[in-house]
C-alpha positions, 0 to 999 in steps of 0.5 A, a space after each residue: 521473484 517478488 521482491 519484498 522491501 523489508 524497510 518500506 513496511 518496518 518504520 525502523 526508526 530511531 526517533 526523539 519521542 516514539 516510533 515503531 522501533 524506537 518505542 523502547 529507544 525514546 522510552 529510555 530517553 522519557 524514562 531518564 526525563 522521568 528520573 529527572 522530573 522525579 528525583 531531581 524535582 524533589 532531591 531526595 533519593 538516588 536511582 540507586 535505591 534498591 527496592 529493599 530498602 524503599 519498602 523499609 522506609 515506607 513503614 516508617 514514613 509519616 503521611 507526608 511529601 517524604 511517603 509520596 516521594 517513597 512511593 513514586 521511587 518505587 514504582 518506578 523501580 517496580 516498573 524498570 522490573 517489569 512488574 506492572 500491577 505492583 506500578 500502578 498500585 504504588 503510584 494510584 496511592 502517591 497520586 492519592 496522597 499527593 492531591 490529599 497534601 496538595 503536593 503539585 509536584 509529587 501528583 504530577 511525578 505519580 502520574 508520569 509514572 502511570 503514563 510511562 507505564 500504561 504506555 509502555 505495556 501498549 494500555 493507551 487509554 489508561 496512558 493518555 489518562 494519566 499524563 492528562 491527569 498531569 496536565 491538569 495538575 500542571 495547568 492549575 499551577 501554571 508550570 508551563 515546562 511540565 504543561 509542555 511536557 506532558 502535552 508532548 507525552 500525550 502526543 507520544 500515546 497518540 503517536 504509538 496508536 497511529 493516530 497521527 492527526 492527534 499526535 500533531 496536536 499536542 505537539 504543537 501545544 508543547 512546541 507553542 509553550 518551549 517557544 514562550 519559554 524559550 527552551 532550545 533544546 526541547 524545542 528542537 526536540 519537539 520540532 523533530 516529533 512534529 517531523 516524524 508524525 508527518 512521515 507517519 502521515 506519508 507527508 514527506 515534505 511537510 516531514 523533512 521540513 521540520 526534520 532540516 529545522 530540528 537538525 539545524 537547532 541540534 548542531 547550534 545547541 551542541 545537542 549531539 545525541 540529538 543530532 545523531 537521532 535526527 540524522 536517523 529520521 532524515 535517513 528514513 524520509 530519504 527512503 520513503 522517498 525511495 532516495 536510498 544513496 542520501 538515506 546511506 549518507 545520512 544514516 552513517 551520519 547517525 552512527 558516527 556520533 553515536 559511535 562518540 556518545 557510545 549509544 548501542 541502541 540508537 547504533 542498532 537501530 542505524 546499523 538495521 536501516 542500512 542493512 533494509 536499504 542493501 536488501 532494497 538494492 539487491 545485496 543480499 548477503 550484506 542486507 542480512 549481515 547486518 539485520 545479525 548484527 543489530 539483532 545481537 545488538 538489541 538482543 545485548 541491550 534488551 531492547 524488546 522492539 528492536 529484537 522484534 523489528 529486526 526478527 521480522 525483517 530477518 524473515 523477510 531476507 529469508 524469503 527473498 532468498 527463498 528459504 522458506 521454512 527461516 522465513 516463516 520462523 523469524 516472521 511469526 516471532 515477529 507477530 507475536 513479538 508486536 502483539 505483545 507490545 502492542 504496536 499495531 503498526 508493526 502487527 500490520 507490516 509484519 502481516 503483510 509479509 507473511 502474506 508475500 512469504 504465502 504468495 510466493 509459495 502460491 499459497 493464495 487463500 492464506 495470502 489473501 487472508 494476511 493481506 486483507 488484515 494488512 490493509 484493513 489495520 493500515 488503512 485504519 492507522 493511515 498507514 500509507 506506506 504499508 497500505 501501498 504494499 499491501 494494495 500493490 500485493 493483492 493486485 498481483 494476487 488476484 491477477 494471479 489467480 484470475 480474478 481481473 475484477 478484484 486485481 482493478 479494484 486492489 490496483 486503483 487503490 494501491 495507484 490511488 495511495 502512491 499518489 497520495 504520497 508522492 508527486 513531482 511537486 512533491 519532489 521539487 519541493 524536496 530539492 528546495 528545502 534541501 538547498 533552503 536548509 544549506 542556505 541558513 546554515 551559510 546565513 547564521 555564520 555569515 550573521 556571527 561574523 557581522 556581529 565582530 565588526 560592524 564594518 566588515 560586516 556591513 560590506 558582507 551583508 552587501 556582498 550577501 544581498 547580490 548572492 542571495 539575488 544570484 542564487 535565487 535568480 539561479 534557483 528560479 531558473 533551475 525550477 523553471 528547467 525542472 518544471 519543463 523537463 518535467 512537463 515534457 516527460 508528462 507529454 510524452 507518457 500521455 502521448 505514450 499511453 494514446 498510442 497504446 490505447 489507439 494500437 489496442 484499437 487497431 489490434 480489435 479491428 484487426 481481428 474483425 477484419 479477419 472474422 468478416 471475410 471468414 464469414 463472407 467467404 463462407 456464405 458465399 460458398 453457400 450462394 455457389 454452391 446453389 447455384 452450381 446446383 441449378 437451384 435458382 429459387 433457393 439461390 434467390 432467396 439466399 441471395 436476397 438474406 446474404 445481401 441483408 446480412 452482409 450490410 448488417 455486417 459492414 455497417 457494425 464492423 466500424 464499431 466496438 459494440 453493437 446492440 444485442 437486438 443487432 447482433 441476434 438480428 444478423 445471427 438469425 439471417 446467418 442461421 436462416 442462409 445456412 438453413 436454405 443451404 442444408 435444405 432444413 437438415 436442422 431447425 433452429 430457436 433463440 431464447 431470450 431472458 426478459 432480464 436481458 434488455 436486447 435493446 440496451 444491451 451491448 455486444 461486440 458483434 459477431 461474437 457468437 456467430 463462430 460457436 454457431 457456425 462450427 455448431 452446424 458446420 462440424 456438429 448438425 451437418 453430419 447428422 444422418 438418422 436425423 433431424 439436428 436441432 440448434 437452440 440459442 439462450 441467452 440469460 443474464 448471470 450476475 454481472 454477466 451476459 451468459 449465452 448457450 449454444 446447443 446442438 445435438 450433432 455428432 460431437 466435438 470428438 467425431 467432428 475432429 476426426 472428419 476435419 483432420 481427414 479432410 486436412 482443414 484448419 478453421 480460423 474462425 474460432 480461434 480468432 474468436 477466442 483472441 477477440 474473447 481474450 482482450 475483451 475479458 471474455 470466456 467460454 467453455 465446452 461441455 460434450 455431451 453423451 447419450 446412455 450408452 456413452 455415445 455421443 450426443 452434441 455439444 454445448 457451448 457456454 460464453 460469460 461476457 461482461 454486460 455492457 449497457 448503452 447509455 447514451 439514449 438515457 442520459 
């Protein structure tokens, strides 16, 4: 059964500034900022205010800061309604009256109002306008705060499209102005937007770095709800990384300071993680125990994304346990459910479900249809955890329906980004990073204690130096450990993967050393039977062809392909022994394409010869009102070397029939049609028929790869 990992491909997240869940979860969190650049900047008016009584004051109010503040209230409150036209109506005229009085302060807030809007409603172009408006508002009166402020919102935008790169950049603005100014708080805050960008990118190191600094300044800010959503994050690396038991660990973390701060959102949002990470580990009934539980949570709250992310992996949980007819339901909602908001990463996910909902019915065209769409739009957001699941489902499809070509292509793509995302040095870095984090923490408290005396300090700091010398001799020793386990693990997959490739060898030749003496019995057959028949001439002469044809066949059984020219060479003095042996009962012709290049073509030898001897053999031998005639073609068909073996004989039908009276089992084709199998080769029967029905031969047609010789054009 195909197991579909419902966390690897929905980011249920709750982030500090965005996230594919926490769109609406960080969202709440600027919308409170907002409140607080608004009305704390300007104090005038409460939340409280109803639009009512705004619109009351509005016609009253004079063309000044008094009218600007009214009209950046109430937009806000026209947003918090839903009602987006009426928004961006009220605030383009704040803006416009602001920047008429020179009123910094109320342009600025009139834009956030914009951007949070345009934002919200997934119209990034028109979002990062406005906070770039802003900025530039906040740049021409040097307030640093808000330049760092809204570069981070500028971020944000550009986090939400999956443009990551950009989303960094602007972080790393915000996070150069808190660090001059010195805010603690935001600068945790940022430094945990840097981290979620990275695993955005599938940089997972770079991710948990800055994800361990966040939750070290959380714990010495006192800053528990922050603290709560970096336990969140760390637990979802954890699971990228395919490390469920830390995610587990982290993610209770998360839920248990939430529980404190009686956050209901950021609760969902853990309590569906957990339930992704029992589906990942089999426990079915959990897994959807508690996808229920956040749905209702989110469904209470009217939290949009969070209804969304846990419907599609409610659908998922459904398909895994094959109730299909649930599990398109829940994932379609899903679909529209992104469409809507505009996450283009949940659009892509959920794509890539409905895909495995599809494979897993052998529905392939519309399989086909969602994973390529998938892929197309996770590639194009360098997506990488869910460009890995969707090469890794194409792949299986094209094996399933036997297109080996398009299996390699998906297969090396999907090999291509796991490697991208992962590696053993990736994952020793992990390990250092996690003890580096537990270090500084044991550092700064040692620090604290030197500060209440000096003395006692001093001797610590002695005590701490010797420590640190121990563990870092320990931890040099541990990585050389790790280093050589993992060293030896590599050789011994390689030494894995030669043995594999030199059996496959062994298994080929195999398979000639029984095709050969198949062959040689037969013609030898031929000699004696001449000879039993007192036909020395003809003995001679078939002698003389036998002991060309039988060099020709030791001298390429040693290699794994052969020239076309060889191989025909060989099938002509073949056709030539059996010729003499049935007195020219049948005439013979090979016919060459000019498109085929004999002289650099390759063919595995003896290939053909088994569908040509079984043609005179079965076919031309039992032929007795006339001549037989064998006609060989060989053509080029696409990316193919396509052959055609005709004959006119008695049929495959009436060949059976003589064969089972006779009680004989040929070996040759079916050995043949092994060495077809491992060499991507196939090959199809076409009986023919006269008129009247009766049978009129057969025809054989092979599809093989063309392989082409090199070597003497290089």
């Amino acid at each position: 059964m195909r197991k579909k990992t419902v966390h690897k491909v929905f980011k249920v997240e709750s982030r500090k500034s965005n996230g594919l869940y926490t769109l609406f979860t960080l969202r709440t969190f600027y919308y409170s900022l907002f409140f607080t650049f608004s009305f704390s900047l300007f104090t005038f008016h409460s939340y409280g205010a109803v639009a009512d009584s705004l619109l009351s004051r509005l016609t009253t109010d004079k063309q000044d800061t008094n009218r600007v503040n009214d009209l950046v209230a109430l937009s806000v409150r026209y947003s918090e309604m839903g009602q987006i036209d009426t928004t961006v109506k009220l605030a383009t005229q704040a803006a416009a009256l602001a920047q008429k009085l020179h009123f910094s302060k109320g342009s600025m807030a009139a834009y956030t109002c914009m951007g949070y809007t345009y934002q919200s409603t997934g119209n990034f172009v028109k979002a990062i306008e406005g906070y770039t408006n802003g900025l530039k508002v906040a740049e021409s009166i040097g307030d640093k705060v808000h330049v760092a402020k809204f570069n981070g919102k500028i971020g944000t935008v550009y986090s939400d499209q999956g443009n990551f790169d950009k989303a960094l950049e602007y972080y790393f603005l915000d996070l150069k102005v808190m660090q001059d100014i010195g805010d603690k708080k935001a600068i945790a805050q940022v430094t945990g937007d840097i981290g979620n960008a990275y695993e955005y990118q599938g940089n997972y190191v770079k991710a948990l770095e800055y994800d361990f600094q966040s939750r070290q300044m959380d714990e010495d800010n006192g800053d528990k709800q922050s603290l709560a959503i970096v336990n969140g994050n760390i637990g979802n690396v954890y699971v990228d990384e395919k490390d469920y038991k830390s995610a587990l660990d982290y993610y209770f973390k998360a839920i248990k300071v939430d529980s404190e701060l009686n956050n209901k959102n950021s609760i969902a949002v853990n309590i569906g993680n957990i339930g992704n990470i029992y589906g990942i580990l089999g426990e079915r009934d959990k897994a959807l125990d508690y996808a229920l539980k956040a749905l209702k949570i989110d469904e209470e709250i009217g939290n949009k994304e969070g209804v969304a992310i846990n419907t599609g992996n409610i659908g998922s949980m459904y398909s895994d346990r094959k109730d299909y007819a649930n599990a398109k339901t829940y994932l379609f909602k899903a679909l529209d459910a992104y469409g809507v908001l505009g996450s283009k990463q949940g659009i892509a996910a959920t794509m890539d479900n409905i895909g495995g909902l599809y494979l897993e019915q052998k529905n392939y065209p519309e399989a086909e249809k969602y994973f390529l769409e998938s892929a197309r739009l996770a590639d194009s957001l360098h997506y990488l955890p869910c460009s890995e699941e969707d090469y890794q489902d194409l792949s299986k499809l094209y094996a399933e329906t036997g297109k080996w070509q398009k299996a390699y292509e998906a297969s090396s793509k999907y090999n291509a980004v796991k490697d991208s995302m992962f590696s053993q040095d990736k994952s020793q870095e992990i390990g250092r990073l996690e003890a580096k984090a537990g270090y500084d923490k044991e550092l700064a408290l040692q620090k604290a204690e030197k500060a209440k005396d000096g003395a006692v300090a001093e001797e610590h700091s002695k005590k701490q130096r010797v420590l640190i010398l121990l563990v870092s001799a320990i931890a040099l020793i541990l990585l050389l450990i790790v280093i050589m386990i993992f060293r030896s693990l590599k050789n011994v997959q390689r030494e894995k993967k030669l043995a594999d490739q030199q059996k496959s060898l062994m298994e080929l030749r195999a398979l000639r050393a029984q095709m050969n003496p198949h062959f040689i019995f037969n013609a030898i057959s031929s000699i004696q039977h001449f000879t039993l028949q007192n036909d020395t001439e003809a003995a001679q002469k078939y002698l003389s062809k036998f002991s060309k044809l039988i060099r020709g066949v030791l001298e390429n059984s040693k290699y794994e392909s052969i020239r076309l020219a060889e191989e025909l060479q060989m099938l002509q003095l073949y056709i030539e022994l059996e010729q003499l042996r049935f007195s020219s009962k049948f005439s013979f012709e090979i016919n060459i394409d000019k498109a085929v290049d004999t002289e650099r073509v390759l063919i595995a030898p003896l290939i053909i010869q088994p569908f040509v001897e079984n043609a005179i053999w079965h076919g031309l031998m039992h032929l007795q009102d006339k001549i037989g005639k064998l006609t060989i073609t060989i053509t080029k068909n696409g990316d193919n070397l396509k052959c055609v073996v005709d004959d006119n004989g008695i049929g495959r039908k009436r060949a059976v029939e003589i064969r089972n009276a006779k009680m004989h089992r040929s070996m040759g084709l079916s050995i043949t049609q092994e060495r077809m199998y491992a060499g991507n080769m196939t090959v199809n029967f076409i009986d023919k028929e006269n008129a009247d029905g009766s049978p009129a031969g057969t025809t054989v047609e092979i599809l093989m790869p063309v392989m082409i010789n090199k070597s003497q054009y290089a």
